[in-house]
C-alpha positions in Angstrom: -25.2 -8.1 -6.4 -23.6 -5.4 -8.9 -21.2 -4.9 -11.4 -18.8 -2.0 -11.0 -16.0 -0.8 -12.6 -12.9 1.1 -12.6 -12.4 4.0 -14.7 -10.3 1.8 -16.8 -13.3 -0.3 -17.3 -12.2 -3.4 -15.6 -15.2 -4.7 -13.9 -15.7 -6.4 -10.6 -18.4 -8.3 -8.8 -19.7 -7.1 -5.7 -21.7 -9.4 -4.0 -23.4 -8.1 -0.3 -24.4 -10.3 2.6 -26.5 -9.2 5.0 -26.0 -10.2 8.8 -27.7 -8.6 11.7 -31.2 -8.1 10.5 -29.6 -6.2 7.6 -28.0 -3.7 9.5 -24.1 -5.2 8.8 -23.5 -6.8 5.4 -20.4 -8.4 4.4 -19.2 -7.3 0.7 -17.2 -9.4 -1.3 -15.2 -7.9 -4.3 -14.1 -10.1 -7.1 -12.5 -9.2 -10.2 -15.4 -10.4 -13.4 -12.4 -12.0 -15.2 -10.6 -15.1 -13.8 -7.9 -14.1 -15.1 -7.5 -10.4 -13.7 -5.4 -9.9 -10.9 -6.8 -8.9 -7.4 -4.1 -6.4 -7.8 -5.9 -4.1 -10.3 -9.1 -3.7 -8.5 -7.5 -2.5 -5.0 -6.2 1.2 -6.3 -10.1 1.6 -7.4 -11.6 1.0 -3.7 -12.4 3.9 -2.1 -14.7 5.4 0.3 -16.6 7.1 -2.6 -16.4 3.4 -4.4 -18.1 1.6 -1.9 -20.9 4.3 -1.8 -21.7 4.2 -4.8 -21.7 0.8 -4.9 -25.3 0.7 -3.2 -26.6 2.5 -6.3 -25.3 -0.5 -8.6 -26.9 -3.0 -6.1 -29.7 -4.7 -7.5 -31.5 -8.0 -5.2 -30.5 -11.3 -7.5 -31.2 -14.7 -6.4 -27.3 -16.4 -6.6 -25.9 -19.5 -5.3 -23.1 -18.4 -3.5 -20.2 -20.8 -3.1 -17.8 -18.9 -0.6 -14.6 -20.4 1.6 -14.3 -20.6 5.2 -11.4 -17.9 6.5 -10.5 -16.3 9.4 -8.3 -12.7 8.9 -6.6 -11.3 12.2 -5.5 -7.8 12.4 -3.7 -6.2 15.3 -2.7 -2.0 15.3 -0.9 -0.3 17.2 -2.7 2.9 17.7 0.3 5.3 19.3 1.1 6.7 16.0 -2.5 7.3 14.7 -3.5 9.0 17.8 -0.6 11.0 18.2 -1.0 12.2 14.3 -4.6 13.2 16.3 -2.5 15.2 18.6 -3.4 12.9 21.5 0.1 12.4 23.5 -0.3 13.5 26.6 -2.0 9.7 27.9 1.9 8.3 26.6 3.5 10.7 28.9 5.1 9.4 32.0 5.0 13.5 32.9 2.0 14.5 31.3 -0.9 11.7 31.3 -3.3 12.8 34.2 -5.5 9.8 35.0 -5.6 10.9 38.9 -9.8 10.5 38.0 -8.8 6.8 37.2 -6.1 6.1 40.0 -4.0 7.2 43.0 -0.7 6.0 41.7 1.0 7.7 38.8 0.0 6.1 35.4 0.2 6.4 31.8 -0.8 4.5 28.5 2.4 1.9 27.9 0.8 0.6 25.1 -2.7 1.2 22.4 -3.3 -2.0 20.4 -6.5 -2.2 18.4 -7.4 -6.0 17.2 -10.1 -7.6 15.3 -11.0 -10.9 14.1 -13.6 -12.2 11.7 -14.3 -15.8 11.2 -16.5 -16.6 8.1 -17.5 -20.2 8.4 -20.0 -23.2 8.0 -23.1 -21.1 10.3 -22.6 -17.6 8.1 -22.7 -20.1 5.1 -25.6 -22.1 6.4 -27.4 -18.8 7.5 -27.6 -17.7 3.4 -27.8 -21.1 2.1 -31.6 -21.3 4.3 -32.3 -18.0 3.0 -31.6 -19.2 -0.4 -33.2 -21.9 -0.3 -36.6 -20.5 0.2 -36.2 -19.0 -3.4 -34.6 -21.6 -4.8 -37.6 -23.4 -5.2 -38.9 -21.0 -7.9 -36.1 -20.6 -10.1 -32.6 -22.0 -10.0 -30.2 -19.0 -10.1 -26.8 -18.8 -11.2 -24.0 -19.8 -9.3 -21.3 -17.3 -7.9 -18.3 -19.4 -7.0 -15.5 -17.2 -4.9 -12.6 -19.6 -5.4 -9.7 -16.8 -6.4 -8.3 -13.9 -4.7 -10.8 -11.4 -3.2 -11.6 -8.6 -1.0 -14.3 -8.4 1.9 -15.4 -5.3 3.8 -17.9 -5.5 6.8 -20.0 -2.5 6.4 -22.8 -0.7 8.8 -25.5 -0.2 6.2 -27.4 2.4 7.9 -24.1 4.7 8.3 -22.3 3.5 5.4 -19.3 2.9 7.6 -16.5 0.3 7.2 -15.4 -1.6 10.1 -13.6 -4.6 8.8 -11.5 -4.8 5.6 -9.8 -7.6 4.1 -7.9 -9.6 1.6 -8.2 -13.8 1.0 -5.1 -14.2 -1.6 -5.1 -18.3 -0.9 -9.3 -19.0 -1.1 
């Protein structure tokens, strides 16, 4: 867990999870103040943000009191890839998949969709973990119960794969 801030000096929690054998951690971004809207952190997140985040990170013991969710997203990737200058595969007259097929095709449609549930089992997962060191010292609590962000991250690249917002936890 680590406290960051913006250059205004509003700070935010940022609290990582790590799934996979460490390898994908889940953050979770929550403004320090109960009272500070979601909506004055977001400008502040950036690729540069989130790696330098690692270098605020320190290992604390927490109780972590998170909600179940489940965010959807579904992209239509025609535009991106065409700002790529990939067209030609959209082309009735121009996409050449004869390697693929006899007939005549091209790509109708490029839809990118990704789901991530976060329920009882993730919760369960850290709870066991925290249990282990519960028995030494009793840590403070980290309850997420207001608006907050949540990034899925490959630690070893530093990459983001998943991004979110819970508005209703």
């Amino acid at each position: 867990m680590g406290i960051a801030s913006t250059p205004q000096g509003l700070k935010y929690k940022v609290i990582e999870l790590p799934y996979h054998g460490n390898t994908i951690t889940m953050l979770i971004v929550l403004p320090s103040e109960e009272d500070t809207p979601l909506s004055r952190v977001i400008p502040h997140i950036s690729t540069a943000a989130v790696q330098g985040w690692s270098k605020l990170m320190s290992m604390r013991k927490v109780r972590l009191l998170i909600p179940k969710f489940t965010a959807d997203a579904e992209v239509d990737l025609e535009a991106p890839l065409s700002a790529l200058g990939i067209t030609d595969m959209f082309s009735e007259d121009k996409a050449d998949f004869k390697h693929l097929s006899a007939e005549p095709v091209h790509v109708s449609k490029a839809l990118q969709k990704a789901k991530i549930v976060v329920n009882e089992d993730g919760t369960k997962a850290a709870a066991a973990t925290t249990a282990i060191l519960l028995a030494r010292s009793s840590p403070p609590w980290v309850t997420v119960d207001r608006p907050f962000l949540f990034l899925i991250r490959h630690k070893p690249t530093g990459t983001v794969l998943f991004m979110g917002q819970i508005n209703q936890p």
